[in-house]
C-alpha positions, 0 to 999 in steps of 0.5 A: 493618416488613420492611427489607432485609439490606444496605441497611436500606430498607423497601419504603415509602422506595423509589421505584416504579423504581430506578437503580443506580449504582456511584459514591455521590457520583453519588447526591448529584449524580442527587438534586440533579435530583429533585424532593423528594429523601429521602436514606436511611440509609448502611449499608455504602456503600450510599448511596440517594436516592428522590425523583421524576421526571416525577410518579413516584418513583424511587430512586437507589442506589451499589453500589460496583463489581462484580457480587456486591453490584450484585445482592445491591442489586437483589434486595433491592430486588426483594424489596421490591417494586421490579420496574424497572432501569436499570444506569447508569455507564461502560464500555469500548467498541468500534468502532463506538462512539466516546469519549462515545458511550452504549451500551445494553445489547440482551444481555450475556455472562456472564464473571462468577462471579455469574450462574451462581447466578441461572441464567446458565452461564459464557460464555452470554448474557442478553437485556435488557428490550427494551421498556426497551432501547427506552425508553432509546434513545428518550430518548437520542435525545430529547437528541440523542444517538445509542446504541448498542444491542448486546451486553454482555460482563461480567468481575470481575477489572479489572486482569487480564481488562479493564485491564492494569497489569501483564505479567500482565493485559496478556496477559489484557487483549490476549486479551479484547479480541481474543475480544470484537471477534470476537463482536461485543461492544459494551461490556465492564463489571462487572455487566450479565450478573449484573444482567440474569440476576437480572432474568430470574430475579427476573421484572424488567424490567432494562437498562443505558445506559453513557457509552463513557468507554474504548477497548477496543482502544487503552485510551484513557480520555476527558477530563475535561471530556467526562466530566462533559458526559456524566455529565449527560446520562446521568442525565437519559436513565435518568430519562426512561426509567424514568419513562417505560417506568412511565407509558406503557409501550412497545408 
């Protein structure tokens, strides 16, 4: 039986789409919503879920923070046959978007060191898959929110090019923040580019819906208690969604 590298899965434990998600504890939390929910074997923190949504499997797997091990997640889990995506978590926002507003991804820019390898240049965009870009926003609306679809800006370097805690990464911080609002950027994270140029280059069907849970521009972060209102909510639109770009796919 083929298990992947890093994860340890076979293709057998995996569900027909999967959700990526950077916090483990959030697989515990999405599982207790799935229906027979099997938890696989942990290795190297990379903690996964399969269990099923609307009549169809799904899995649920952490990859940490960052987009090296985000893709090194989904390419095995591609290789393994799974052909959907949806990148969920929290970003930082920008205006129009408010605190505890969901941000889908139509595109992403690449300021990342990992989407070259997969064919994205430094600096360039990528586009989502739009019919699941559209699943994601049907669902939100479903639940009586309303996305915002735009472009993504992806970074590695937290502390230096997204929040500063230093002198340093404040000058870093200002500066991106100004070149972002300029081009029209939507959120800024830490893997959706890299995610969105493996999909491209893999032949996947790849998006992200993020909770705005930063301002960008006055880096205020959201309470608590809308945090975890919005941390529901978000789980249930990628779970509709993904479920159903499987079962009635979008003209």
């Amino acid at each position: 039986m083929k298990r992947a590298w890093y994860t340890g899965h076979a293709a057998e434990e995996l569900g027909e789409s999967a959700i990526l998600v950077g916090d483990p504890d959030r697989v515990d939390r999405i599982g207790l919503l799935l229906t027979d929910p099997v938890f696989l074997p942990v290795k190297r923190g990379l903690k996964t879920v399969t269990g099923s949504w609307n009549g169809a499997r799904v899995s649920v797997v952490a990859f940490g923070m960052g987009a090296p091990i985000a893709t090194i997640v989904l390419h095995e889990f591609a290789d393994l046959g799974v052909p959907r995506f949806v990148r969920i978590g929290t970003a930082m926002y920008f205006p129009p978007a408010a605190g505890g507003d969901f941000l889908i991804s139509d595109a992403a820019l690449a300021y990342d060191g990992t989407s070259p390898a997969y064919g994205l240049p430094h600096g360039q965009s990528v586009t989502a898959d739009q019919h699941l870009a559209a699943a994601l926003a049907a669902a939100a609306t479903a639940h009586g929110e309303t996305p915002h679809r735009g472009l993504y800006a992806t970074y590695d370097a937290f502390y230096r090019d997204m929040f500063g805690i230093d002198p340093k990464g404040d000058a870093r911080a200002v500066a991106m923040r100004a070149a972002m609002r300029d081009k029209g950027v939507t959120a800024v994270d830490m893997e959706t580019a890299a995610l969105l140029a493996a999909g491209r280059d893999l032949g996947l069907s790849v998006a992200t819906l993020c909770y705005g849970t930063v301002d960008a521009m006055r880096q205020e972060k959201l309470n608590a208690a809308d945090l975890a209102r919005g941390e529901g909510v978000l789980f249930r639109i990628a779970l509709d969604a993904i479920t159903a770009r499987e079962q009635a796919p979008l003209p």
